[in-house]
ZAMARGU-549832 format. One line per 3 residues: number of its first residue (from 1); their letters; for each residue x, y, z of N, C-alpha, C, O. Coordinates in pm, whole numbers, plus 50000, padded with zeros to 5 digits. Layout:
REM residues N
NUM	A	X Y Z X Y Z X Y Z X Y Z | ...
END
This chain:
REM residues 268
1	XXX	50085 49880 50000 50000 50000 50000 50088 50125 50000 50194 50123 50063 | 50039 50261 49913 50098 50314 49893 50095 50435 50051 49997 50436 50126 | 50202 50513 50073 50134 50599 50149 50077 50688 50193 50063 50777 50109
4	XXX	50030 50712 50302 49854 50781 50303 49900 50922 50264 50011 50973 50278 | 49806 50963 50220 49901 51183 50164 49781 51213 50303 49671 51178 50346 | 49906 51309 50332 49876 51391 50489 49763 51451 50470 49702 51464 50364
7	XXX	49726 51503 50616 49573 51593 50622 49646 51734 50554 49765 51763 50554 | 49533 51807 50497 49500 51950 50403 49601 52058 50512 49698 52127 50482 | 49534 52040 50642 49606 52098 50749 49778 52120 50725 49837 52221 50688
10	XXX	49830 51996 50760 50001 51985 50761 50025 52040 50610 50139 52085 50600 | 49954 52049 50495 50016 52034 50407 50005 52228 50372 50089 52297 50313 | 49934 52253 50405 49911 52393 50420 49995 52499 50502 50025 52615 50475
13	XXX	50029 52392 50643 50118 52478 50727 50255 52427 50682 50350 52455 50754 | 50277 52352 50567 50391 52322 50529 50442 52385 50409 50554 52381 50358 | 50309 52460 50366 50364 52554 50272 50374 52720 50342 50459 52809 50329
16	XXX	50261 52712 50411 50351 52888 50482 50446 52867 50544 50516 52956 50591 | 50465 52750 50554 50641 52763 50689 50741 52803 50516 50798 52912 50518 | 50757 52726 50390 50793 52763 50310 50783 52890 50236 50883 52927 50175
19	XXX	50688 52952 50232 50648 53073 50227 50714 53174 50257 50756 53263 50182 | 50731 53154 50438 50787 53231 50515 50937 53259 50524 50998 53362 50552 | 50987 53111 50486 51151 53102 50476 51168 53178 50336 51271 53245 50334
22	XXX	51088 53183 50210 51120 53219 50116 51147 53375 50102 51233 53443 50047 | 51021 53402 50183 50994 53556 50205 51078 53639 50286 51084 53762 50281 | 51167 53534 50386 51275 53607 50484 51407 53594 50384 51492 53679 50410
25	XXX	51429 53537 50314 51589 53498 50289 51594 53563 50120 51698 53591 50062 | 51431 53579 50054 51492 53598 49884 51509 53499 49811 51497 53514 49689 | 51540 53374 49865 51583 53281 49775 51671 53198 49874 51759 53241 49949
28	XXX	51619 53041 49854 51609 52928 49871 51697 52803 49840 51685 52822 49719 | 51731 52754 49842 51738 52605 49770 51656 52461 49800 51669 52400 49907 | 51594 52429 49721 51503 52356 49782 51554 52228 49810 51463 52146 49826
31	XXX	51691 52173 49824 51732 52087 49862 51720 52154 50036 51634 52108 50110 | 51793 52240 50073 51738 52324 50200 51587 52340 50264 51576 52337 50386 | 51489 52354 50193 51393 52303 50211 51339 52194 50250 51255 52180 50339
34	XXX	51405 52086 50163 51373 51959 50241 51441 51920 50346 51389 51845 50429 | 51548 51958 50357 51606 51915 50486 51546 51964 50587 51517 51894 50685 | 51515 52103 50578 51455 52200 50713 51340 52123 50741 51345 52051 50841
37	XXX	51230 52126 50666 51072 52088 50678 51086 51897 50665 50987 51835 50629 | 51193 51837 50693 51197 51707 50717 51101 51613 50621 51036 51515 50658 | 51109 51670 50486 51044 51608 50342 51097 51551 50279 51212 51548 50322
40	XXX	51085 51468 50153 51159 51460 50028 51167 51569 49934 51081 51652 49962 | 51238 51605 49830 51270 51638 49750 51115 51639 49639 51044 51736 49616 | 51104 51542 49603 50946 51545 49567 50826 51623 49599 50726 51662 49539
43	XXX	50877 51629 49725 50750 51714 49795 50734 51817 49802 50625 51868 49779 | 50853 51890 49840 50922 52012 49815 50874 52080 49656 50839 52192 49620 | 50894 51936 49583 50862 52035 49444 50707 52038 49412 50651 52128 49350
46	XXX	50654 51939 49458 50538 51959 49408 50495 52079 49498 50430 52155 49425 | 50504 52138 49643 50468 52217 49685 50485 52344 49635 50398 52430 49645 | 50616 52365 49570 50636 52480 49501 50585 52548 49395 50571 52669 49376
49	XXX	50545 52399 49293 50468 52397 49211 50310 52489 49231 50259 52572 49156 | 50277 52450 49325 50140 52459 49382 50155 52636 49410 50083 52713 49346 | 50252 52683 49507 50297 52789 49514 50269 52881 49398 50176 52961 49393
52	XXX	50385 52855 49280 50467 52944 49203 50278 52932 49091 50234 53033 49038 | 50220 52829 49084 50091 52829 48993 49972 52960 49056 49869 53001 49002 | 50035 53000 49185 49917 53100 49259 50062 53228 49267 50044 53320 49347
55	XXX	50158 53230 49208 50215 53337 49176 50219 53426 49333 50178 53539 49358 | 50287 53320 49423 50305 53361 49529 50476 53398 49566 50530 53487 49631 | 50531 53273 49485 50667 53280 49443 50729 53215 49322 50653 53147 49254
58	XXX	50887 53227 49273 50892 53135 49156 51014 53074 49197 51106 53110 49271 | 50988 52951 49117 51046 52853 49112 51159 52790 48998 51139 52735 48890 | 51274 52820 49063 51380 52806 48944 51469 52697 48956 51444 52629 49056
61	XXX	51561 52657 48890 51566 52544 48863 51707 52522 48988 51824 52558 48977 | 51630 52442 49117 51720 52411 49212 51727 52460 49324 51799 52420 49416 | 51616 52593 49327 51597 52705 49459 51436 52721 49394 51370 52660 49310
64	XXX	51412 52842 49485 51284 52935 49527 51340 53017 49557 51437 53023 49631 | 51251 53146 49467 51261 53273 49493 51135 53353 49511 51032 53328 49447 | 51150 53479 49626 51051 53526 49636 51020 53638 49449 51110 53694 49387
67	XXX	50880 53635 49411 50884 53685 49301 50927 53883 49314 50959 53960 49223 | 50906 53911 49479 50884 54086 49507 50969 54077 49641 50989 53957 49658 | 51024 54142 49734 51029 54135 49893 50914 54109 49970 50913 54060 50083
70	XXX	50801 54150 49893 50672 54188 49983 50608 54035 49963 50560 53991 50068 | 50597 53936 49836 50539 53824 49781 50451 53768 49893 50328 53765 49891 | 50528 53725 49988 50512 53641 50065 50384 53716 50170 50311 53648 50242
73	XXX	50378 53832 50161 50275 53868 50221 50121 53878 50167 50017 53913 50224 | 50150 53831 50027 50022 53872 49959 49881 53850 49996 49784 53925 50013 | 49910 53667 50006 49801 53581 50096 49779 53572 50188 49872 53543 50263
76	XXX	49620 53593 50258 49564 53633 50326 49603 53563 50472 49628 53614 50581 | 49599 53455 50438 49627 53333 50540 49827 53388 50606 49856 53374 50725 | 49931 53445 50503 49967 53515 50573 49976 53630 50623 50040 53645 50727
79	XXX	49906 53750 50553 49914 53868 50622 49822 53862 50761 49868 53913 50863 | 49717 53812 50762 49675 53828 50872 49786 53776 51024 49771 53847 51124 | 49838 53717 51030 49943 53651 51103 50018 53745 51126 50096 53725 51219
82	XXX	50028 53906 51041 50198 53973 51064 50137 54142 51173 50073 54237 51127 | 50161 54135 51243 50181 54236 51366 50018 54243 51420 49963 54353 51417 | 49965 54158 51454 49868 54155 51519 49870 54233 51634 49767 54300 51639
85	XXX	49944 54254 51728 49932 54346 51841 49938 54510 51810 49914 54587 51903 | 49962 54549 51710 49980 54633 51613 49865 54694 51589 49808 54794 51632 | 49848 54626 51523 49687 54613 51410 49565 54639 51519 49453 54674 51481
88	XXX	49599 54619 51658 49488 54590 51770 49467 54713 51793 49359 54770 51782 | 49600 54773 51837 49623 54897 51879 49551 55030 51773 49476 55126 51789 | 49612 54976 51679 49564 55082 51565 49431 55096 51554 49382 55204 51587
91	XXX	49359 55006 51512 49186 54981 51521 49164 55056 51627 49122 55168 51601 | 49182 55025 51753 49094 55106 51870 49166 55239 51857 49091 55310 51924 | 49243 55301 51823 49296 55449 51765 49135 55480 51695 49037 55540 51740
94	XXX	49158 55415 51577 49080 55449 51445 48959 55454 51471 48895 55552 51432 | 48880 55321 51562 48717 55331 51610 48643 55491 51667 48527 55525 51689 | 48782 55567 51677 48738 55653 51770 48677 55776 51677 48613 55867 51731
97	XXX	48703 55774 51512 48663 55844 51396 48553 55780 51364 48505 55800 51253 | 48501 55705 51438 48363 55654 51298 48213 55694 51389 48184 55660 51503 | 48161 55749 51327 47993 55835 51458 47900 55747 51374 47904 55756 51251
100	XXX	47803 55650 51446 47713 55617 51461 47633 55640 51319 47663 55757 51297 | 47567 55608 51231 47541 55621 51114 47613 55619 50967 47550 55623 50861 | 47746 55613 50976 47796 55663 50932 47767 55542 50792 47696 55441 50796
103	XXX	47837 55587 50690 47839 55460 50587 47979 55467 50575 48037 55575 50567 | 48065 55309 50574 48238 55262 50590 48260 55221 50499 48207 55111 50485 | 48332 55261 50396 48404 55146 50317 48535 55037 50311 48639 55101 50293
106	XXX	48550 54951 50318 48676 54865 50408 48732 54851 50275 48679 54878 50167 | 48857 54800 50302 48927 54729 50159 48983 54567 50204 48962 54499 50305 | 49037 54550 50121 49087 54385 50116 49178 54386 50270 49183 54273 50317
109	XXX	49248 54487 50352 49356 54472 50415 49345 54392 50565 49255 54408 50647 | 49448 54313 50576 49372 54304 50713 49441 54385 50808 49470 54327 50913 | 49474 54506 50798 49433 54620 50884 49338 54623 50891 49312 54613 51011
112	XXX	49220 54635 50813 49096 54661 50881 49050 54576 50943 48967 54638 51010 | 49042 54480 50970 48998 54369 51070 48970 54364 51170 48858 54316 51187 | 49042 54405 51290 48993 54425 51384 48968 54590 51414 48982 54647 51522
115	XXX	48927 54652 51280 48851 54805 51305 48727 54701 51252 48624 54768 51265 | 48702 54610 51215 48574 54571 51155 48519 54510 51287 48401 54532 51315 | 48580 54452 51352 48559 54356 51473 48484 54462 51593 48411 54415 51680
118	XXX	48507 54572 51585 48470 54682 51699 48347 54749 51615 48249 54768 51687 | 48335 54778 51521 48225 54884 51445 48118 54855 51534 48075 54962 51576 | 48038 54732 51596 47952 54694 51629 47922 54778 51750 47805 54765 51784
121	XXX	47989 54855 51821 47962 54970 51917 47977 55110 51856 48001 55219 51908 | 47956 55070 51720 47938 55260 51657 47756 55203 51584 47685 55294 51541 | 47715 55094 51580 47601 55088 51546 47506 55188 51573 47517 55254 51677
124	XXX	47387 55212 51470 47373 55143 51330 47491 55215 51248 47540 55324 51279 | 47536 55119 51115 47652 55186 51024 47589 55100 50956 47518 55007 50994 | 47631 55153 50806 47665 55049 50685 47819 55034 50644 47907 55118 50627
127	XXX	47819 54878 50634 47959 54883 50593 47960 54823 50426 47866 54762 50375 | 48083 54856 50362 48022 54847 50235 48226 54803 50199 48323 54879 50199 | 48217 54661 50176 48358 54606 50106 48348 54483 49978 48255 54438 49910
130	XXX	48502 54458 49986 48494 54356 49881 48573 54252 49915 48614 54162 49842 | 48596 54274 50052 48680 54149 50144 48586 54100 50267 48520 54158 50353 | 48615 53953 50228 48458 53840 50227 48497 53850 50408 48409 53867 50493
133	XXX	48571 53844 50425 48638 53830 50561 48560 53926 50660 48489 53880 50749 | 48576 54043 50642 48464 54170 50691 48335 54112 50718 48282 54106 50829 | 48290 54071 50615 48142 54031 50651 48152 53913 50696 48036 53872 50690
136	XXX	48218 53829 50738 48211 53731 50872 48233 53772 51029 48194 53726 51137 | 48320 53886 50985 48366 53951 51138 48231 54045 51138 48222 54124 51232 | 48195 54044 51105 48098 54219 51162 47942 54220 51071 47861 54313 51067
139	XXX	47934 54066 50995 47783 54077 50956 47644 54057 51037 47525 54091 51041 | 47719 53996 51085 47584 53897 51239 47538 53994 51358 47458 53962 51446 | 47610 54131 51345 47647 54200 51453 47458 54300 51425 47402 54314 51316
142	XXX	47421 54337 51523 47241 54430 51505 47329 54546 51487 47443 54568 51528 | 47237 54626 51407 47259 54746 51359 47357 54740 51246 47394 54852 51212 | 47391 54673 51201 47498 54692 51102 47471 54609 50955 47462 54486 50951
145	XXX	47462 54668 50873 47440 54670 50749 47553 54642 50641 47632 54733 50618 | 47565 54532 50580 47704 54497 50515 47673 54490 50342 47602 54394 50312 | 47700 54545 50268 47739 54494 50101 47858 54487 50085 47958 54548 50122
148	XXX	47828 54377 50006 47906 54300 49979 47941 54359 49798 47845 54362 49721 | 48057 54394 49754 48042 54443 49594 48085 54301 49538 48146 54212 49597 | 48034 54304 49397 48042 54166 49338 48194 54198 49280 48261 54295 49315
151	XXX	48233 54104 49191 48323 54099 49115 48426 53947 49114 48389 53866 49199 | 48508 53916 49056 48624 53825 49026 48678 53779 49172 48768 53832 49238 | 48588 53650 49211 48682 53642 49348 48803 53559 49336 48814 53462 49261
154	XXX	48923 53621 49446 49042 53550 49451 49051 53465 49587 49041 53533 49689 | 49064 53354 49601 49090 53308 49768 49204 53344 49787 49229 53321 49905 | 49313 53400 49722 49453 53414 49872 49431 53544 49899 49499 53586 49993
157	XXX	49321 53666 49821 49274 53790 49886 49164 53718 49979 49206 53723 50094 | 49048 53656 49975 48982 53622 50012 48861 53758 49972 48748 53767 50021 | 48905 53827 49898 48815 53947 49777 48766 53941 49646 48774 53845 49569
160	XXX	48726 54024 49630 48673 54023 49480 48713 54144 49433 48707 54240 49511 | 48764 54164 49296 48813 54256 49204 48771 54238 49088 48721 54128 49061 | 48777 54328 49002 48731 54357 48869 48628 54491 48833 48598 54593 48894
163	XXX	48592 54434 48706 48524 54563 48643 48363 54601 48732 48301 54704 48758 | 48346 54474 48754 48216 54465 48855 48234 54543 48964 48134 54609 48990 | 48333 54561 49046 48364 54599 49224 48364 54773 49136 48287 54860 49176
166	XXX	48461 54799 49015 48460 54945 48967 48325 54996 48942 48298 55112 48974 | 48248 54926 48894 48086 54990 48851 48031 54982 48953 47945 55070 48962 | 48040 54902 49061 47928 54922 49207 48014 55010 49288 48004 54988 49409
169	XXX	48088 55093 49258 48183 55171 49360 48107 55286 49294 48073 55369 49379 | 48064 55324 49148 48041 55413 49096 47926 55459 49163 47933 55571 49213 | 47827 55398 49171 47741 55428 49272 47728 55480 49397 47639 55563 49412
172	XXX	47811 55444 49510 47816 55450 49619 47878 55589 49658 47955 55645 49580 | 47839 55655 49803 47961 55718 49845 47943 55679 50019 47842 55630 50069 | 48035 55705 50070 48100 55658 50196 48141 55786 50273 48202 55881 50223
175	XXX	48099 55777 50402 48136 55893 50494 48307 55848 50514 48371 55947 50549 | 48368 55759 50504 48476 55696 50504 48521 55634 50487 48450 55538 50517 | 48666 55577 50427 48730 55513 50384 48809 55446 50436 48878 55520 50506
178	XXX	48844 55342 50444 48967 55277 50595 49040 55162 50489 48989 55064 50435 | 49170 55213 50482 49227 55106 50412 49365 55093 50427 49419 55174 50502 | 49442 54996 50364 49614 55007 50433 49679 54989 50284 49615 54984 50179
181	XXX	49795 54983 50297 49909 54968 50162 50029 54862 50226 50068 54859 50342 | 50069 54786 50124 50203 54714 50211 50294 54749 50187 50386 54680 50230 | 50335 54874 50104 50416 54966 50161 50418 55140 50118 50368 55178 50012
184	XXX	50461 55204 50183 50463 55347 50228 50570 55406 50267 50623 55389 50377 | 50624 55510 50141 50765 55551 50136 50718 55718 50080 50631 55742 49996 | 50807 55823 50155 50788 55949 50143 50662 55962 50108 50651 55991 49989
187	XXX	50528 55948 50184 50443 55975 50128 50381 55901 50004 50280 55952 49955 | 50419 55816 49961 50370 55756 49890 50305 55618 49882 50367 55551 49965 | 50210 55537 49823 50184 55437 49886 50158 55321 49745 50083 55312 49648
190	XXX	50271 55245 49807 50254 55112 49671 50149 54998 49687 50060 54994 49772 | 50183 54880 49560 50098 54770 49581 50189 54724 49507 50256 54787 49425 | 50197 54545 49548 50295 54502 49423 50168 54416 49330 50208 54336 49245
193	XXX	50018 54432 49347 49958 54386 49297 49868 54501 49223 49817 54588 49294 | 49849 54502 49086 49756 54593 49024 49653 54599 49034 49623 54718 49039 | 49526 54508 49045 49449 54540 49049 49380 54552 49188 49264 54589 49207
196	XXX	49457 54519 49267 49413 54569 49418 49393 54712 49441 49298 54768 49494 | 49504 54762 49389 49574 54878 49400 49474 54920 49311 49446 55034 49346 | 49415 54892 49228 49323 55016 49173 49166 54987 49238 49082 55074 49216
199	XXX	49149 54934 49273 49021 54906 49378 49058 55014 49510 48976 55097 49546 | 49162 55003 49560 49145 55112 49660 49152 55291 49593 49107 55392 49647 | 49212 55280 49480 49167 55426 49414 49021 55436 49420 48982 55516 49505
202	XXX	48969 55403 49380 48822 55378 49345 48743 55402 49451 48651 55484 49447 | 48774 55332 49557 48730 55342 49682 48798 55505 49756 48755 55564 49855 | 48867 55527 49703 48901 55690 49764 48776 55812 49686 48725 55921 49715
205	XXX	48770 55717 49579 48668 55857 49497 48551 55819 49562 48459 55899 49578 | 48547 55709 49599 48356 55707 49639 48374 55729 49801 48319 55641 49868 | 48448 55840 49881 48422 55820 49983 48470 55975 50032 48578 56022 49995
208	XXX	48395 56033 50100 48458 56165 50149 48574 56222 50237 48624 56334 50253 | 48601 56064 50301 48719 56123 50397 48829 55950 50414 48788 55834 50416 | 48899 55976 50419 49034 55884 50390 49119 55851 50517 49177 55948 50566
211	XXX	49133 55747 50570 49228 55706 50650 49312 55601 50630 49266 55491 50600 | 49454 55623 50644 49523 55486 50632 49578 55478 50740 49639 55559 50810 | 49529 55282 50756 49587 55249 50877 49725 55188 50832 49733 55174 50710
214	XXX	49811 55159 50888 49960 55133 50869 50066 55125 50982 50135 55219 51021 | 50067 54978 51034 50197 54961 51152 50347 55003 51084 50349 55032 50964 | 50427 55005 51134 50558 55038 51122 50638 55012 51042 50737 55078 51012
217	XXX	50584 54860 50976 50669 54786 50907 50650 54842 50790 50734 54819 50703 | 50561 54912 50767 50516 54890 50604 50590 55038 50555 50606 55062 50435 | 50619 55100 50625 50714 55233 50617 50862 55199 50530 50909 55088 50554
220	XXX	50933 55280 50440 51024 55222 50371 51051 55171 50253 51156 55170 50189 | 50883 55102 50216 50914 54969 50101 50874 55015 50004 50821 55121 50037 | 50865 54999 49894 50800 55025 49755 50748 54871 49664 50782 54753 49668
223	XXX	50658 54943 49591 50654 54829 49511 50586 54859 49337 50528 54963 49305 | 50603 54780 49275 50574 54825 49137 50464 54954 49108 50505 55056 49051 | 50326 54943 49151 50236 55003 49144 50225 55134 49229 50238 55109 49349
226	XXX	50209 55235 49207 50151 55344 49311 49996 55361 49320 49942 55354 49210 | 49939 55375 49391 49836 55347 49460 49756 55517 49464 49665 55572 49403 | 49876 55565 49601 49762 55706 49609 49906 55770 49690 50014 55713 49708
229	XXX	49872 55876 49720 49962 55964 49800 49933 56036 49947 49811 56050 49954 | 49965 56062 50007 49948 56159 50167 49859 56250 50151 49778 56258 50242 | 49844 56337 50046 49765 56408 49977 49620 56366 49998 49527 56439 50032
232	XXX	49619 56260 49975 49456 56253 49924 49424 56156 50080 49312 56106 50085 | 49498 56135 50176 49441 56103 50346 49408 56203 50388 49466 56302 50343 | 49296 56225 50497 49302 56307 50603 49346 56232 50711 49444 56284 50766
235	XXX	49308 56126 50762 49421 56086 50900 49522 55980 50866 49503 55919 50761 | 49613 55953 50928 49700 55786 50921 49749 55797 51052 49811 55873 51127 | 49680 55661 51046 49711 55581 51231 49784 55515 51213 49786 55485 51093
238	XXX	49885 55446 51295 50009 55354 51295 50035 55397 51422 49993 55490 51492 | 50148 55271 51442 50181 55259 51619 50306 55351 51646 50349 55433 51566 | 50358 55324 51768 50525 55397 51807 50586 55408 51727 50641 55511 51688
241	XXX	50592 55299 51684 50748 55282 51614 50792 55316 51444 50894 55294 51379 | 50694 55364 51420 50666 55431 51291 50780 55515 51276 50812 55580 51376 | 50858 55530 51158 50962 55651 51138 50921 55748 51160 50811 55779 51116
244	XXX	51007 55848 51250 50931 55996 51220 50951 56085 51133 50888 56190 51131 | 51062 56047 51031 51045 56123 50874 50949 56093 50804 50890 56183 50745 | 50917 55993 50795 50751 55932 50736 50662 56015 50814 50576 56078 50752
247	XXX	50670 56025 50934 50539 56068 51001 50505 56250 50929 50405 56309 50888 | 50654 56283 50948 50663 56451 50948 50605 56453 50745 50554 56558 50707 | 50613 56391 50690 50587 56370 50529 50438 56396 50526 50382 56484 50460
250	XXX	50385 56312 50601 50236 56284 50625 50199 56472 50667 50163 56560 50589 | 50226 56479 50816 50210 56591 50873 50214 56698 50772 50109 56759 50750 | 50332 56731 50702 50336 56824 50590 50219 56823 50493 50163 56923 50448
253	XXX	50190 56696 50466 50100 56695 50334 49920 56727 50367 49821 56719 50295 | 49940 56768 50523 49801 56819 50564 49753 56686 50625 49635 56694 50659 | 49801 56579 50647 49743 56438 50704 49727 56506 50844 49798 56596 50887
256	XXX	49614 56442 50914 49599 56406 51069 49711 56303 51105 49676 56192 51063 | 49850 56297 51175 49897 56202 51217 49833 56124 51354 49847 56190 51457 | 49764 55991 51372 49750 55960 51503 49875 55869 51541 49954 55834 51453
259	XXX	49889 55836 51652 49987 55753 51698 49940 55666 51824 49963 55708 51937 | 49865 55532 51802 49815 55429 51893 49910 55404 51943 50021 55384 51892 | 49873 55401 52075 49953 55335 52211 49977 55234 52209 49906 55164 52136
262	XXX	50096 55159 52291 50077 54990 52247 50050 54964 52393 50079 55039 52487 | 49994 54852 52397 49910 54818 52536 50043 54804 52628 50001 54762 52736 | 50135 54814 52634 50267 54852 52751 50261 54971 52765 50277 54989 52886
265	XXX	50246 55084 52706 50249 55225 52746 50151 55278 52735 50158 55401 52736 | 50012 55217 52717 49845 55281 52750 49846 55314 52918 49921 55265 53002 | 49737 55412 52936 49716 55383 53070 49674 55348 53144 49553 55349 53122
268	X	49710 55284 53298 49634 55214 53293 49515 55243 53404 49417 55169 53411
END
């Protein structure tokens, strides 16, 4: 008998542990791979395979490489995982802008996540996204009102994009906007993915007032696409440790800078 292929589980956390090594180092060898993750060689490739077919990374002949610096963050299953205590902090900053009626528009990020997880004490609101995730955290909740925009869904966004999400944006407008970038340099804010990145334009025109949330890390990086600029925020929340040449960029460009406490230096 041949043998049994592992549960969905191991084989999943056996590709973000790969993921993750890919995404820290640039590049790989997947003979290294198998040794680390205690596999064959076989396995290794077919996993990569599986990988490099969802254009998470690529696969060259003898290693793995990340396809961007950022790659490895694309999928959902890992960004949600990266500065959670962060992200906590920031949200309860941010809850403190949204009044009771208001209509929200979220984006794919999971920055907004746990600002989605709290809305339920600014009730009634409408919230209005294209990340499926939102409306599990915050649909069930009374008073709160969720659309959902159609379009092209992806599972490692766990969103929908396309021409569909652009024509139901056309419609709409939003007392606010809450969205993040994975990275943010002088004021500027990339995507290494295009059409994400033009879904949150879109979502800036249909909404009257603009916030980006953004922990520390994402300060620095660039990536193929530009997105939007300091210009067109009125606030950006992020924690301590945020650069303060970034911050003073923001400040200049007329942004509200906030700066969330991290639960060691809140008070208590």
């Amino acid at each position: 008998m041949g043998r049994a292929r592992p549960p969905d589980a191991v084989v999943a956390a056996r590709r973000e542990r790969i993921m993750e090594r890919v995404g820290a180092a640039g590049e790989v060898s997947i003979a290294d791979l198998a040794d680390e993750l205690g596999v064959s060689l076989m396995t290794v490739h077919r996993d990569l395979d599986e990988l490099a077919g969802r254009s998470l990374l690529r696969k060259l002949r003898g290693r793995a490489s990340a396809l961007h610096s950022m790659h490895a963050e694309f999928a959902i299953q890992f960004r949600r995982r990266s500065m959670v205590a962060e992200k906590e902090a920031i949200a309860a900053a941010a809850i403190e802008l949204v009044g009771s009626g208001s209509t929200i528009l979220l984006d794919d990020s999971t920055s907004c996540l746990p600002l989605a997880a709290k809305l339920a004490d600014r009730a009634p609101l409408t919230v209005i996204t294209n990340f499926l995730e939102v409306a599990r955290v915050i649909g069930g909740a009374e008073g709160i009102e969720v659309l959902l925009l159609g379009g092209e869904y992806s599972a490692d966004f766990d969103a929908v994009f396309g021409h569909d999400v652009h024509q139901g944006l056309r419609g709409i407008h939003a007392d606010y906007f809450f969205c993040s970038a994975p990275a943010v340099t002088a004021g500027a804010l990339y995507h290494p993915v295009r059409r994400s990145g033009s879904i949150k334009r879109s979502m800036l025109e249909a909404s009257a007032r603009h916030v980006l949330l953004a922990d520390h890390t994402k300060f620095g990086r660039t990536a193929p696409f530009v997105v939007a600029h300091a210009r067109d925020f009125d606030v950006l929340v992020t924690d301590e440790n945020a650069p303060e040449e970034e911050l003073t960029v923001w400040s200049t460009e007329g942004a509200t800078v906030t700066i969330a406490p991290s639960a060691d230096s809140a008070p208590v």
